[in-house]
N, C-alpha and C positions, 0 to 999 in steps of 0.2 A: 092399569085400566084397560077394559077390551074394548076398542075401537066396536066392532059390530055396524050395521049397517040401522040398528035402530037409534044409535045415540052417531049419529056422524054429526050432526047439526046440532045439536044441544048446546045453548049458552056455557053452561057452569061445567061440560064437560071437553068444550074447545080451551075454556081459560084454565082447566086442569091442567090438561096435556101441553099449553102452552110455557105454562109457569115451570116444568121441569127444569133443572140445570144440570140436572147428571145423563144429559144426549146430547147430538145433534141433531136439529130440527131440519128435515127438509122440507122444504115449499115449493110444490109447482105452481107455478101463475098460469091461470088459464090452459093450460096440458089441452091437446089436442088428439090424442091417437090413444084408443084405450091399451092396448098391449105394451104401449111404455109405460103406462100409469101401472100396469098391471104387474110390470118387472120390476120397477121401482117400490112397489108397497111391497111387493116380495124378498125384495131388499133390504127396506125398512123393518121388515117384519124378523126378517134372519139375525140382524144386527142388535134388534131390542131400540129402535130411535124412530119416534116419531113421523109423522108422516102429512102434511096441513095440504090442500088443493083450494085454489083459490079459484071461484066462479068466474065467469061462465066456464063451463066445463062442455071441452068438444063429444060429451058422450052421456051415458046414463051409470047410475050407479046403483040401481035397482037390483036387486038379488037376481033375478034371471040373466041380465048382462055379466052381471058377476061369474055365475057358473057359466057360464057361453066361454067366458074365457079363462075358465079352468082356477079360480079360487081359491081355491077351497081354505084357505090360511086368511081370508081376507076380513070374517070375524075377528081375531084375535090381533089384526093391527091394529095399533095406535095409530088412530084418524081423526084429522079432524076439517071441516069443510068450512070454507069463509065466504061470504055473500060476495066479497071483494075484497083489492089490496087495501083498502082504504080503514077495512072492517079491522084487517087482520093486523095491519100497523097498530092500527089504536090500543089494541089488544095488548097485542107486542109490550110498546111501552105504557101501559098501564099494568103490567108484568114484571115489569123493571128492565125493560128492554135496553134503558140508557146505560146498563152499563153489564150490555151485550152487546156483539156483532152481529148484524145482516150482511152477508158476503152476496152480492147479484154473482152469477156467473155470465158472461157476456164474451162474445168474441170483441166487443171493444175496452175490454179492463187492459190496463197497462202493466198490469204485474200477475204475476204466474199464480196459477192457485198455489202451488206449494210455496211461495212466497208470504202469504197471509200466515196471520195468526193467530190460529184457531184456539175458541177454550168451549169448554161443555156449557150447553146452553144456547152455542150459536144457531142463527140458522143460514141454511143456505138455499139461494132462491136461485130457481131457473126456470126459465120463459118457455112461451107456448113454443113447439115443432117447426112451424112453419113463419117464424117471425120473430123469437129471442125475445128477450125484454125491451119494455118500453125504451125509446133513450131518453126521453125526460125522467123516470123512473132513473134510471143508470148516472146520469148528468148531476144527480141531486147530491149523489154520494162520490164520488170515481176513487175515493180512497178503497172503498169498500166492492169496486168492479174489480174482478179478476178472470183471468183468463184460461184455458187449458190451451197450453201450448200447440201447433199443428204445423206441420209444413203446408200442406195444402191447404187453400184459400176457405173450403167447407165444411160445415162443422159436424162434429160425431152426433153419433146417434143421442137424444135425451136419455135414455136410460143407460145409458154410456158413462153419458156426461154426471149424472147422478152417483153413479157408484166409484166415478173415480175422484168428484168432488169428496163423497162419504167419506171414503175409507183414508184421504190424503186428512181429513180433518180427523178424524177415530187417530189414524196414527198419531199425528202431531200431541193428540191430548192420552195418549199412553190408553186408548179406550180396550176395554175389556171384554169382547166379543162372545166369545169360548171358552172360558174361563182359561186363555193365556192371553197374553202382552196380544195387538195387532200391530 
């Protein structure tokens, strides 16, 4: 499916792209800085794996913001936009979510991301720039919080934290990138 900026919102074309099981889903909550969002669909898009944003959104997504920041691949992601977590949960498991993982990323998960155990179909969720995931969000699950390891106390950049979550989760599930092994 082409993502496009005319079907990003369409019911029947978020619970398409939801219901895949041969990706990983990423989700940003609330994303605040368009050029991580930017790096990250860019990301999603190189990889072949989805790409979900969950409202409110710190920016616009309207084709002229779009080329402002240099797009041009941003047609052909797989995108999908959710009014909120709450949308995009329901979604989720009414997808068969139950028997998939939501990994949060958070500087308070107790276990390392390469710790988890990824399978295709998961997703993985990370929080706005300026403020991580909820902790009541986080509190609900903490089996499913994980962490990217750091020595110092602050944390990487989101589109950082995106690509290293991706490709630890593509690895563990033998994902198929370019057509070799990753």
């Amino acid at each position: 499916m082409s993502g496009g900026t005319q079907s990003l919102e369409a019911g029947a074309a978020r619970r398409q792209v939801l219901a895949r099981r041969d990706v990983i889903h990423v989700v940003l909550f609330e994303p605040e800085i368009p050029p991580n969002t930017g790096n990250i669909g860019r990301m999603c898009w190189a990889s072949g794996n989805p790409l979900h944003l969950i409202k409110p959104l710190g920016f616009d997504l309207s084709e002229r913001s779009l080329k402002r920041a240099g797009l041009d691949y941003w047609p052909e992601l797989e995108l999908a936009v959710w009014e909120n977590f709450e949308e995009f949960e329901q979604a989720w498991n009414g997808e068969g979510g139950a028997d998939r993982s939501m990994y949060y990323f958070t500087t308070r998960g107790k276990k390392a991301h390469w710790d988890a155990d990824y399978a295709l179909g998961d997703a993985l969720v990370f929080g706005p720039e300026t403020r991580g995931l909820p902790a009541a969000m986080v509190e609900e699950d903490l089996d499913r919080a994980v962490r990217i390891p750091m020595t110092n106390g602050r944390s990487l950049n989101l589109a950082t934290s995106a690509g290293i979550g991706l490709y630890e989760a593509l690895r563990q599930c033998g994902g198929d990138v370019d057509g070799g092994q990753v």
